[in-house]
PQR file with spaces between the fields and no chain letter, atoms N, CA, C, O and H, PARSE charges and radii, in Angstrom:
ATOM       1  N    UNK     1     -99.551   -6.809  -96.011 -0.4000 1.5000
ATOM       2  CA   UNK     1     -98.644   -6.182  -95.063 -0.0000 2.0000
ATOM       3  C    UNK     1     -99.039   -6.587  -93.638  0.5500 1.7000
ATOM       4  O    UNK     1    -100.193   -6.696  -93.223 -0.5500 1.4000
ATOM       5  N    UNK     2     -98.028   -6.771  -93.025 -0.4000 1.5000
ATOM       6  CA   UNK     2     -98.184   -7.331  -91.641 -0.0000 2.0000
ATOM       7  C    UNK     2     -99.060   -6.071  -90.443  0.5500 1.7000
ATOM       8  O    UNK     2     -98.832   -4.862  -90.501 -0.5500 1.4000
ATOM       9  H    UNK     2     -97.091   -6.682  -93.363  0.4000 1.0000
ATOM      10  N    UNK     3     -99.935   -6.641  -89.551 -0.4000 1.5000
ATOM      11  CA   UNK     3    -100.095   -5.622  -88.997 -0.0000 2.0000
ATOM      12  C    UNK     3     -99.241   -4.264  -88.374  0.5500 1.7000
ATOM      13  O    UNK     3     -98.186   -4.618  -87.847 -0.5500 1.4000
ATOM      14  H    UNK     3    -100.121   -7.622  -89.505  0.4000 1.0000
ATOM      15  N    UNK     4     -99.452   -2.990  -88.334 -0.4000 1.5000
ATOM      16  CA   UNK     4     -98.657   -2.327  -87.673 -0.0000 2.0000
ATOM      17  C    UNK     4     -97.483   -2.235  -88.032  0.5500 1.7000
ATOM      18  O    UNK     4     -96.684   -1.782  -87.212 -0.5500 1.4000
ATOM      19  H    UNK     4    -100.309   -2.703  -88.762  0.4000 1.0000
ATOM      20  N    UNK     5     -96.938   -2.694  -89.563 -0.4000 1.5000
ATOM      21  CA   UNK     5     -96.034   -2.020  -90.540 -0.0000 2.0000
ATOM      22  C    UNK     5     -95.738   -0.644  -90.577  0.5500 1.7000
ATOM      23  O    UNK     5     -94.703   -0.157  -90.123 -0.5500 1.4000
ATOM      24  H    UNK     5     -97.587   -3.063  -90.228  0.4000 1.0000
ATOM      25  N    UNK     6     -96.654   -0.013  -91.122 -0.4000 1.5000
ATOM      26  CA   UNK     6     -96.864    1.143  -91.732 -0.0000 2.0000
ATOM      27  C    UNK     6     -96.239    2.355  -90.375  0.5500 1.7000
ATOM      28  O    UNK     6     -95.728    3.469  -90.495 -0.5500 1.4000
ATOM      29  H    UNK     6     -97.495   -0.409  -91.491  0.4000 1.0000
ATOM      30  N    UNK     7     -96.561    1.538  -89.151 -0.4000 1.5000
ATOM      31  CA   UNK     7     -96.489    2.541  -87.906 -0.0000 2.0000
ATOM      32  C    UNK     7     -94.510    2.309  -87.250  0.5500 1.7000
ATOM      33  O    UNK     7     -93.636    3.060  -86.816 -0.5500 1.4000
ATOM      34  H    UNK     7     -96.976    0.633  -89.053  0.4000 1.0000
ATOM      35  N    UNK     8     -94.627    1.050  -87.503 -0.4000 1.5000
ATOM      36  CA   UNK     8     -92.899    0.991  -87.324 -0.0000 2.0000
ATOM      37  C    UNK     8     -91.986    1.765  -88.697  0.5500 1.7000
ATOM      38  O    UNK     8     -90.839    2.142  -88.455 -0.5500 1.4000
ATOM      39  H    UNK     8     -95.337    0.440  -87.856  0.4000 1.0000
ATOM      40  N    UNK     9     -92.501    1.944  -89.956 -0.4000 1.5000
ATOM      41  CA   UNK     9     -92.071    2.268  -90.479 -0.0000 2.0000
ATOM      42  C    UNK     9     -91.776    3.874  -90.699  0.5500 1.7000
ATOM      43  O    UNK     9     -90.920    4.401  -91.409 -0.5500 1.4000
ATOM      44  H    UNK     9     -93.433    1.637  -90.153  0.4000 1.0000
ATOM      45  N    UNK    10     -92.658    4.404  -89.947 -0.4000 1.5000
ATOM      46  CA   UNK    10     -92.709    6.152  -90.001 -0.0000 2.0000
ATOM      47  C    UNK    10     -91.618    6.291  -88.272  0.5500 1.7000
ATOM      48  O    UNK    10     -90.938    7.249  -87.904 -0.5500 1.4000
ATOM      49  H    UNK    10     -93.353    3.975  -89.370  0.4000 1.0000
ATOM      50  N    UNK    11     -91.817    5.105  -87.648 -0.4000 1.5000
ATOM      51  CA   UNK    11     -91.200    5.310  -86.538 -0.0000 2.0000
ATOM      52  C    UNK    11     -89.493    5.092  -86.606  0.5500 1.7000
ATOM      53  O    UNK    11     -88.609    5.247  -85.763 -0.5500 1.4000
ATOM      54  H    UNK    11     -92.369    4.326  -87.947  0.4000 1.0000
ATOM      55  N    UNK    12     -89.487    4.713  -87.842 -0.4000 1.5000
ATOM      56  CA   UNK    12     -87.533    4.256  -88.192 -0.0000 2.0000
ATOM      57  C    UNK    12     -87.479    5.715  -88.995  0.5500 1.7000
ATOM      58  O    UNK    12     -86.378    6.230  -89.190 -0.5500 1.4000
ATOM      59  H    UNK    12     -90.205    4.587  -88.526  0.4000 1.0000
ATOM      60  N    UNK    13     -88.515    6.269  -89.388 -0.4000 1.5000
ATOM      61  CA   UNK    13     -87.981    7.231  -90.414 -0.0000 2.0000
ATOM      62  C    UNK    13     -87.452    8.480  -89.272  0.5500 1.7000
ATOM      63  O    UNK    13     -86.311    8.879  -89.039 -0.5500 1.4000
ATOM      64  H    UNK    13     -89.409    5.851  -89.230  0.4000 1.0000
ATOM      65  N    UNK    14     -88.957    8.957  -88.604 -0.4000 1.5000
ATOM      66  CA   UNK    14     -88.531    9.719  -87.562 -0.0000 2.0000
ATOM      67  C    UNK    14     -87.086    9.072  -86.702  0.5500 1.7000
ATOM      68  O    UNK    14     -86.450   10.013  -86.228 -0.5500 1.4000
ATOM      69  H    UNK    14     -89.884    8.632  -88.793  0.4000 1.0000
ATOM      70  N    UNK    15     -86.831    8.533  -86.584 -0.4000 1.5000
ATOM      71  CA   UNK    15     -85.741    7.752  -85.504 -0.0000 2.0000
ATOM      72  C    UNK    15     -84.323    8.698  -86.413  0.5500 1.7000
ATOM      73  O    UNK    15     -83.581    9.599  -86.022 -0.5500 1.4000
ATOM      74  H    UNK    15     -87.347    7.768  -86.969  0.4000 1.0000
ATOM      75  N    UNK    16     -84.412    8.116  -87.472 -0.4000 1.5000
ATOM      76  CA   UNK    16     -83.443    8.464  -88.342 -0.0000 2.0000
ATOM      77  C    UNK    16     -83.328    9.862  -88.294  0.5500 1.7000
ATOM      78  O    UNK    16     -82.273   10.336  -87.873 -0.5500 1.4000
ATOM      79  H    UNK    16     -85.015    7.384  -87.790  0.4000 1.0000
ATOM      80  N    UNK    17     -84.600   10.893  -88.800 -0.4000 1.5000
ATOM      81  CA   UNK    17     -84.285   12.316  -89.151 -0.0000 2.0000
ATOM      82  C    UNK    17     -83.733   12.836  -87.420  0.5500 1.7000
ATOM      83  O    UNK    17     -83.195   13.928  -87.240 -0.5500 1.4000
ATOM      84  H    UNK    17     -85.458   10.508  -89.142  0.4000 1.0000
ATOM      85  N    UNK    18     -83.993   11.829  -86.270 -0.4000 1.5000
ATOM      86  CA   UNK    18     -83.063   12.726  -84.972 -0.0000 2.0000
ATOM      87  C    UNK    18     -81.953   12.463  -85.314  0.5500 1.7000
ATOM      88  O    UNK    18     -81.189   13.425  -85.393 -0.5500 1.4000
ATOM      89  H    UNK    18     -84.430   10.942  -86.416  0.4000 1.0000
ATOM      90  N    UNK    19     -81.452   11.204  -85.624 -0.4000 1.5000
ATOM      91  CA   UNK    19     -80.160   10.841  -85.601 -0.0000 2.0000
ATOM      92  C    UNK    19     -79.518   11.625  -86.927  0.5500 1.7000
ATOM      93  O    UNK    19     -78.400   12.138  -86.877 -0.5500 1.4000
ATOM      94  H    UNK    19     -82.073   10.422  -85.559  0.4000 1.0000
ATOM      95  N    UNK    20     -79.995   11.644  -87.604 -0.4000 1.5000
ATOM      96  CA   UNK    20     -79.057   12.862  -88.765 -0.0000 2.0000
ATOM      97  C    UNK    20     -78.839   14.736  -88.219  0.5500 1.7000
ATOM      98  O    UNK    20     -77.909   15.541  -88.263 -0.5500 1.4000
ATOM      99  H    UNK    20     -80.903   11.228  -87.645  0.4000 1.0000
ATOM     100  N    UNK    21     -80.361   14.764  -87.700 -0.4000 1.5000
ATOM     101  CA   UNK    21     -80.105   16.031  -86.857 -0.0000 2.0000
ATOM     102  C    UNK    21     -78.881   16.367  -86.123  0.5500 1.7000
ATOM     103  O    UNK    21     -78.003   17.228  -86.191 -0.5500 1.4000
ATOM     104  H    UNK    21     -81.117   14.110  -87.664  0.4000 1.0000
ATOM     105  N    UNK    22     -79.212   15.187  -85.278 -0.4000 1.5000
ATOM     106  CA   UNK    22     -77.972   15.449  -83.846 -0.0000 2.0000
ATOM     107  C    UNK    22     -76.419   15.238  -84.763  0.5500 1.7000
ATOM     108  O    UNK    22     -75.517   16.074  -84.810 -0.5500 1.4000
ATOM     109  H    UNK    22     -79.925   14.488  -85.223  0.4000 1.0000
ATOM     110  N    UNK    23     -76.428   14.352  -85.208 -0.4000 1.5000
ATOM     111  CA   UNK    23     -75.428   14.563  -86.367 -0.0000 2.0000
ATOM     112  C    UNK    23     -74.654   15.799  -86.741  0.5500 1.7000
ATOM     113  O    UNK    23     -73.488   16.125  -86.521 -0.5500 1.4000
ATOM     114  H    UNK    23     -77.161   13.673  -85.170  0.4000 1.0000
ATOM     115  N    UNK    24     -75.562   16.340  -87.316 -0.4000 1.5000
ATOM     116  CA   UNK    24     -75.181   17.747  -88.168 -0.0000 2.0000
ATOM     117  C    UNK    24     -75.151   18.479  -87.247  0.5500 1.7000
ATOM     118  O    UNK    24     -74.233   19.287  -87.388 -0.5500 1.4000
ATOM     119  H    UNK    24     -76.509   16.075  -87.494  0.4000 1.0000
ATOM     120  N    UNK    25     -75.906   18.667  -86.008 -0.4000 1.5000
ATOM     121  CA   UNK    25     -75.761   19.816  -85.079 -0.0000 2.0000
ATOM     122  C    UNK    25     -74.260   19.350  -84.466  0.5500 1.7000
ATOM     123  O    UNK    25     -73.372   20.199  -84.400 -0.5500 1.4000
ATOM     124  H    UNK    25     -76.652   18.011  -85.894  0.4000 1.0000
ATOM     125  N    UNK    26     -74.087   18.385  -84.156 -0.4000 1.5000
ATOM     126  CA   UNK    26     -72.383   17.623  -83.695 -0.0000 2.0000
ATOM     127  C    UNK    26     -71.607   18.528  -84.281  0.5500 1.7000
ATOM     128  O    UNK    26     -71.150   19.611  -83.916 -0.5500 1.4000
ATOM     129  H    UNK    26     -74.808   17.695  -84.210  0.4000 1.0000
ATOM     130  N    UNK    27     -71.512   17.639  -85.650 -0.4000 1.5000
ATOM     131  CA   UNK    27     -70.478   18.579  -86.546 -0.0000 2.0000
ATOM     132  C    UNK    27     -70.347   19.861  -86.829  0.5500 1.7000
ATOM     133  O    UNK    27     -69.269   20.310  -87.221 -0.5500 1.4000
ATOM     134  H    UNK    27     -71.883   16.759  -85.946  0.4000 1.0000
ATOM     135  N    UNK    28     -71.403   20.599  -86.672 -0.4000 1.5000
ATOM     136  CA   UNK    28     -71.776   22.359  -87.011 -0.0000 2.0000
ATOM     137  C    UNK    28     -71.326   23.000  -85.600  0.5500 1.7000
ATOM     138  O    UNK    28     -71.098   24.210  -85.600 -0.5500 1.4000
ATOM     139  H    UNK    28     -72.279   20.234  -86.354  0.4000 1.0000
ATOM     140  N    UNK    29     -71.222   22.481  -84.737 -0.4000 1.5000
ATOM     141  CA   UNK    29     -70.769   22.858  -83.125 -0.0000 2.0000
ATOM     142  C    UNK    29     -69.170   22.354  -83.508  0.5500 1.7000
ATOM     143  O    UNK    29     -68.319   23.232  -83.363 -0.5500 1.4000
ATOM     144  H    UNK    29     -71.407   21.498  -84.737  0.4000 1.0000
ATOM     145  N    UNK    30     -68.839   21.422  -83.838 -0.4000 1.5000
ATOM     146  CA   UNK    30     -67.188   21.309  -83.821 -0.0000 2.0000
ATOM     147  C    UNK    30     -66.654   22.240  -84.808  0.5500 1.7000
ATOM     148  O    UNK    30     -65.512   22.687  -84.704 -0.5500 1.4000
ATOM     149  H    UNK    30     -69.530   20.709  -83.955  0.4000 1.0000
ATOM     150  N    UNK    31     -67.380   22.524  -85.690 -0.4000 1.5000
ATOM     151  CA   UNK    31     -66.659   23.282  -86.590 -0.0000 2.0000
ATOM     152  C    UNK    31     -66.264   24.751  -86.430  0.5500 1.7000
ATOM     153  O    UNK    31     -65.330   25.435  -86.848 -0.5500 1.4000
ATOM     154  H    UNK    31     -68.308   22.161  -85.774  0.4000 1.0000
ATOM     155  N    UNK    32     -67.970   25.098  -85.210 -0.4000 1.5000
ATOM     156  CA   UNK    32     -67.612   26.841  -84.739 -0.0000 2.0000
ATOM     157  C    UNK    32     -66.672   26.247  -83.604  0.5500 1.7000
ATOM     158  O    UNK    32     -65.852   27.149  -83.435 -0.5500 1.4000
ATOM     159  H    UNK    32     -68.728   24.542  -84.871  0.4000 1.0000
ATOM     160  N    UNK    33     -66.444   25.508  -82.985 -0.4000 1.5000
ATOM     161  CA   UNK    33     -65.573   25.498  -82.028 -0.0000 2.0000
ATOM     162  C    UNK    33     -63.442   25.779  -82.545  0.5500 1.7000
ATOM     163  O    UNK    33     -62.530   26.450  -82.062 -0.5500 1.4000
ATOM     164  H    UNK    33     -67.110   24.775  -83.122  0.4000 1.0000
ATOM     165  N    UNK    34     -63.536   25.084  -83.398 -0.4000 1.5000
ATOM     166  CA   UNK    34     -62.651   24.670  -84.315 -0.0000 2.0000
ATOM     167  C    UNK    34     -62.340   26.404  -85.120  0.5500 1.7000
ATOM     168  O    UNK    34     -61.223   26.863  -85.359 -0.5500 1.4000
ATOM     169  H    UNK    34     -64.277   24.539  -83.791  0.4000 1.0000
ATOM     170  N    UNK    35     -63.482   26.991  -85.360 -0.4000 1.5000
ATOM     171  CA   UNK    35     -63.169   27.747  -85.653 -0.0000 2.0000
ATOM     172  C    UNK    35     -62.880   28.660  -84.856  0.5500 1.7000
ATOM     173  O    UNK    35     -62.149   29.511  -85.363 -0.5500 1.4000
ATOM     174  H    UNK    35     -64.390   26.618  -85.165  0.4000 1.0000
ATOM     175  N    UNK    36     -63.217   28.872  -83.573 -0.4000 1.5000
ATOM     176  CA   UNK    36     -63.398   30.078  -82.509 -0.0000 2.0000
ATOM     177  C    UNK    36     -61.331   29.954  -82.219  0.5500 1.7000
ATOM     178  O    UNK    36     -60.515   30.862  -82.377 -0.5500 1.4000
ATOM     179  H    UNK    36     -63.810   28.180  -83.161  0.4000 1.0000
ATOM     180  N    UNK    37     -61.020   28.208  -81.683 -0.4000 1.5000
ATOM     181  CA   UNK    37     -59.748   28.255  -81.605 -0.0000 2.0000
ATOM     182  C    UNK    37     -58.850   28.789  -82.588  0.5500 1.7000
ATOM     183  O    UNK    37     -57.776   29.289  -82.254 -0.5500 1.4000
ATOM     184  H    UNK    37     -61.683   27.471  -81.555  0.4000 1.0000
ATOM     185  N    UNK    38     -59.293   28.698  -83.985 -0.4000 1.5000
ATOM     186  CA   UNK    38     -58.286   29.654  -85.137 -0.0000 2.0000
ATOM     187  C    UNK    38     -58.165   30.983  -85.210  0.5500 1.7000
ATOM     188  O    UNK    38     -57.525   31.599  -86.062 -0.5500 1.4000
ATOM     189  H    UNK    38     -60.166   28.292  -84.256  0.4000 1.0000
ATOM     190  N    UNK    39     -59.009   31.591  -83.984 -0.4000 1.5000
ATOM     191  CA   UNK    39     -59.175   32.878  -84.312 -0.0000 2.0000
ATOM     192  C    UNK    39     -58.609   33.429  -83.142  0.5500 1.7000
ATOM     193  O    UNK    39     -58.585   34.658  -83.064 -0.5500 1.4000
ATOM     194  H    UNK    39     -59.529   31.090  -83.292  0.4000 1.0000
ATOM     195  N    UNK    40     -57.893   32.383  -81.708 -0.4000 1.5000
ATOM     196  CA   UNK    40     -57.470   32.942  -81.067 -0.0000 2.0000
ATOM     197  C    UNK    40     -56.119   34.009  -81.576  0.5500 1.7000
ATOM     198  O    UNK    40     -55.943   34.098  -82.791 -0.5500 1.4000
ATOM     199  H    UNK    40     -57.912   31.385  -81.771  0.4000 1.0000
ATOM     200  N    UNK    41     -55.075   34.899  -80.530 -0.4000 1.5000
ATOM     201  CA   UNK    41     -54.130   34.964  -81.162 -0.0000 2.0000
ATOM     202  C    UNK    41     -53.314   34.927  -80.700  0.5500 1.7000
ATOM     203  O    UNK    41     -53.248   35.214  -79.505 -0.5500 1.4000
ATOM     204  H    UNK    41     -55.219   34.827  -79.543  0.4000 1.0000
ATOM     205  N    UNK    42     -52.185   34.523  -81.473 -0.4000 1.5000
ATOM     206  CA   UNK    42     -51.203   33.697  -81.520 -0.0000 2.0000
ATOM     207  C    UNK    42     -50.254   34.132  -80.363  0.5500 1.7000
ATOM     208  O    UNK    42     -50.540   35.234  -79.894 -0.5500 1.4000
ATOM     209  H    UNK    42     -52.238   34.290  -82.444  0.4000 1.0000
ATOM     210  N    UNK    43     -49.108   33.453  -79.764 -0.4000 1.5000
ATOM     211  CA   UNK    43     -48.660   34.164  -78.659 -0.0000 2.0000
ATOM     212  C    UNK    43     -47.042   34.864  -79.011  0.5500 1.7000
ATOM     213  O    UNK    43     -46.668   34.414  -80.094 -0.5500 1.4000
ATOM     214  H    UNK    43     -48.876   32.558  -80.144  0.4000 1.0000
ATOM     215  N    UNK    44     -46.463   35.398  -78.673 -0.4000 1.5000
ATOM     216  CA   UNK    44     -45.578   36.171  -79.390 -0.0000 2.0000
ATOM     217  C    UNK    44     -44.338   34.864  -79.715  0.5500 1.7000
ATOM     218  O    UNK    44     -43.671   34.663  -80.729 -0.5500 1.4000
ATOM     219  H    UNK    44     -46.767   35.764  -77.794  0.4000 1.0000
ATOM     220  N    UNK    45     -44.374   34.202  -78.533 -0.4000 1.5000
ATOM     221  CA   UNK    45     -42.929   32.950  -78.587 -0.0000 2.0000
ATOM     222  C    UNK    45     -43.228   32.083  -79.585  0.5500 1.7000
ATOM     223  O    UNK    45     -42.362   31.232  -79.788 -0.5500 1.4000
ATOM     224  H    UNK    45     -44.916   34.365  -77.709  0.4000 1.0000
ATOM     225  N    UNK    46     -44.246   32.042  -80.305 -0.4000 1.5000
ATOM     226  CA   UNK    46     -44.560   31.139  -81.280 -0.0000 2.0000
ATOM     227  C    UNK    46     -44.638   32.000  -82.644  0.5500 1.7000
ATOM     228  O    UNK    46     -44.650   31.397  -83.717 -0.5500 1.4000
ATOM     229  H    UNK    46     -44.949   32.734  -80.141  0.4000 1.0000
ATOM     230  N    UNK    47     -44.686   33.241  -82.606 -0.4000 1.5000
ATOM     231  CA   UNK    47     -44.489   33.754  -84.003 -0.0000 2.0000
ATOM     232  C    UNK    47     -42.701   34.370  -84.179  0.5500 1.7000
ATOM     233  O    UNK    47     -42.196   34.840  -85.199 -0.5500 1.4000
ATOM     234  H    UNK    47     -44.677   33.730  -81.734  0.4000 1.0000
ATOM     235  N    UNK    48     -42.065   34.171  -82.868 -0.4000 1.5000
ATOM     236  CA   UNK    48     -40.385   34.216  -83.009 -0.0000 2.0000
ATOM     237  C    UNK    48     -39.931   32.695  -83.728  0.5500 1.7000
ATOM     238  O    UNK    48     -39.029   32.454  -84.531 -0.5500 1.4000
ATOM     239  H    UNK    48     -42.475   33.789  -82.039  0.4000 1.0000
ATOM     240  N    UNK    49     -40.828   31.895  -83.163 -0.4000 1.5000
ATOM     241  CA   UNK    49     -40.251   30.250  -83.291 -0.0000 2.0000
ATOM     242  C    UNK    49     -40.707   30.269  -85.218  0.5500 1.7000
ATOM     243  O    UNK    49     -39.894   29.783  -86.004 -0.5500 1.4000
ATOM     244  H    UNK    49     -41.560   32.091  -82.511  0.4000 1.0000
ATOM     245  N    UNK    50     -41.524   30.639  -85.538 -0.4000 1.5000
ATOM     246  CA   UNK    50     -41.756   30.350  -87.131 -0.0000 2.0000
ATOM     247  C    UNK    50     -41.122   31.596  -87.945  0.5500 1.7000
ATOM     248  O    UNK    50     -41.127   31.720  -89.169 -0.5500 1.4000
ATOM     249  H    UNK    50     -42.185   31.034  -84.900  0.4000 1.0000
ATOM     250  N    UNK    51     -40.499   32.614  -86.867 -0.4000 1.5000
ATOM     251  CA   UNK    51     -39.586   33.959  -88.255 -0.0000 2.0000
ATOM     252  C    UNK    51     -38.246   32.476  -87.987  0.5500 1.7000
ATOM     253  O    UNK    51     -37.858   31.752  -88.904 -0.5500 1.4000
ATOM     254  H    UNK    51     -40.495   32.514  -85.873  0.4000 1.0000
ATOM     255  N    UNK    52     -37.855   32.387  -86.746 -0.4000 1.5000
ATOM     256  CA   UNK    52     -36.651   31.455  -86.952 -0.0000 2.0000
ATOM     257  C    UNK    52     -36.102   30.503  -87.849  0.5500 1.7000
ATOM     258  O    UNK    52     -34.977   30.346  -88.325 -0.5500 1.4000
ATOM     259  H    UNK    52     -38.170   32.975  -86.001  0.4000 1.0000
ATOM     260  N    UNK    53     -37.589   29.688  -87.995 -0.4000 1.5000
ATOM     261  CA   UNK    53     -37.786   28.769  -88.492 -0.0000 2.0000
ATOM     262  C    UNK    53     -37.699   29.110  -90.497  0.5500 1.7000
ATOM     263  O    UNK    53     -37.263   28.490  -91.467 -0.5500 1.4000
ATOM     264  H    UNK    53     -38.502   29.816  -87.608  0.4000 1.0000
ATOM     265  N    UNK    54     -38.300   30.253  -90.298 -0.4000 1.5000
ATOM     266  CA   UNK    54     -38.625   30.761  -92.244 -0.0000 2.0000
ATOM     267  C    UNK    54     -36.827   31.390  -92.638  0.5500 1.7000
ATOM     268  O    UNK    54     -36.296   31.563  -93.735 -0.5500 1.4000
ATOM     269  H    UNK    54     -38.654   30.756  -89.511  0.4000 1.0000
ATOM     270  N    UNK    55     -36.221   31.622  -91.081 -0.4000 1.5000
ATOM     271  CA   UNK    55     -34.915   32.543  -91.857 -0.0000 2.0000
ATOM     272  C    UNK    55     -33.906   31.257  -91.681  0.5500 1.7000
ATOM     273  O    UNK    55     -32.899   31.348  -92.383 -0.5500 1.4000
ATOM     274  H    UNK    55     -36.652   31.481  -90.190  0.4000 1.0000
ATOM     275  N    UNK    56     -33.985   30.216  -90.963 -0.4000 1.5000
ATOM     276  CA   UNK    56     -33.335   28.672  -91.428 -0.0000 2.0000
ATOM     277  C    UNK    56     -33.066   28.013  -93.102  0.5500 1.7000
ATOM     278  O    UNK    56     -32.192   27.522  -93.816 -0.5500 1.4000
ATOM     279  H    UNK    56     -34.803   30.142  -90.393  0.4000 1.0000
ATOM     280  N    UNK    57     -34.510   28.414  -93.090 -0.4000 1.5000
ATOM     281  CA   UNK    57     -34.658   28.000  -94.733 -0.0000 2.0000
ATOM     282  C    UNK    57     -34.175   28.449  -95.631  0.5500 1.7000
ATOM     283  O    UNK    57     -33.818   27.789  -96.607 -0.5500 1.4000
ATOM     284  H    UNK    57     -35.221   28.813  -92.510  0.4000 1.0000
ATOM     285  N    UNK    58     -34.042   29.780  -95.499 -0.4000 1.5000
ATOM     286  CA   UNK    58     -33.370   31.019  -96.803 -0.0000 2.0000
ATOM     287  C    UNK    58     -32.163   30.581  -96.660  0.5500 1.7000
ATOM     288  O    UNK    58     -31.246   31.071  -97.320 -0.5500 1.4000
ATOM     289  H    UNK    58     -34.332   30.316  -94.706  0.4000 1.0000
């Protein structure tokens, strides 16, 4: 093994477990975000626009 293998090689591993971290913390932040917006509520002109819309259909 070439010198100083062993030390680049723990240094790609660590490299990696940030980059999967930051990763998952990314996605786990878009998802409460994503979720916080579904939980706003709704505004009244937009729940007239979908009864309109459901009594079109019948």
């Amino acid at each position: 093994m070439p010198p100083g293998h062993g030390e680049n090689c723990c240094m790609s591993t660590a490299l990696w477990i940030i980059v999967a971290m930051l990763a998952v913390g990314t996605i786990a932040g878009g998802l409460m975000r994503l979720q916080a917006w579904l939980r706003r509520p709704v505004s009244p002109e937009v729940i007239d626009a979908a009864r309109r819309d459901d009594a079109e259909d019948e």
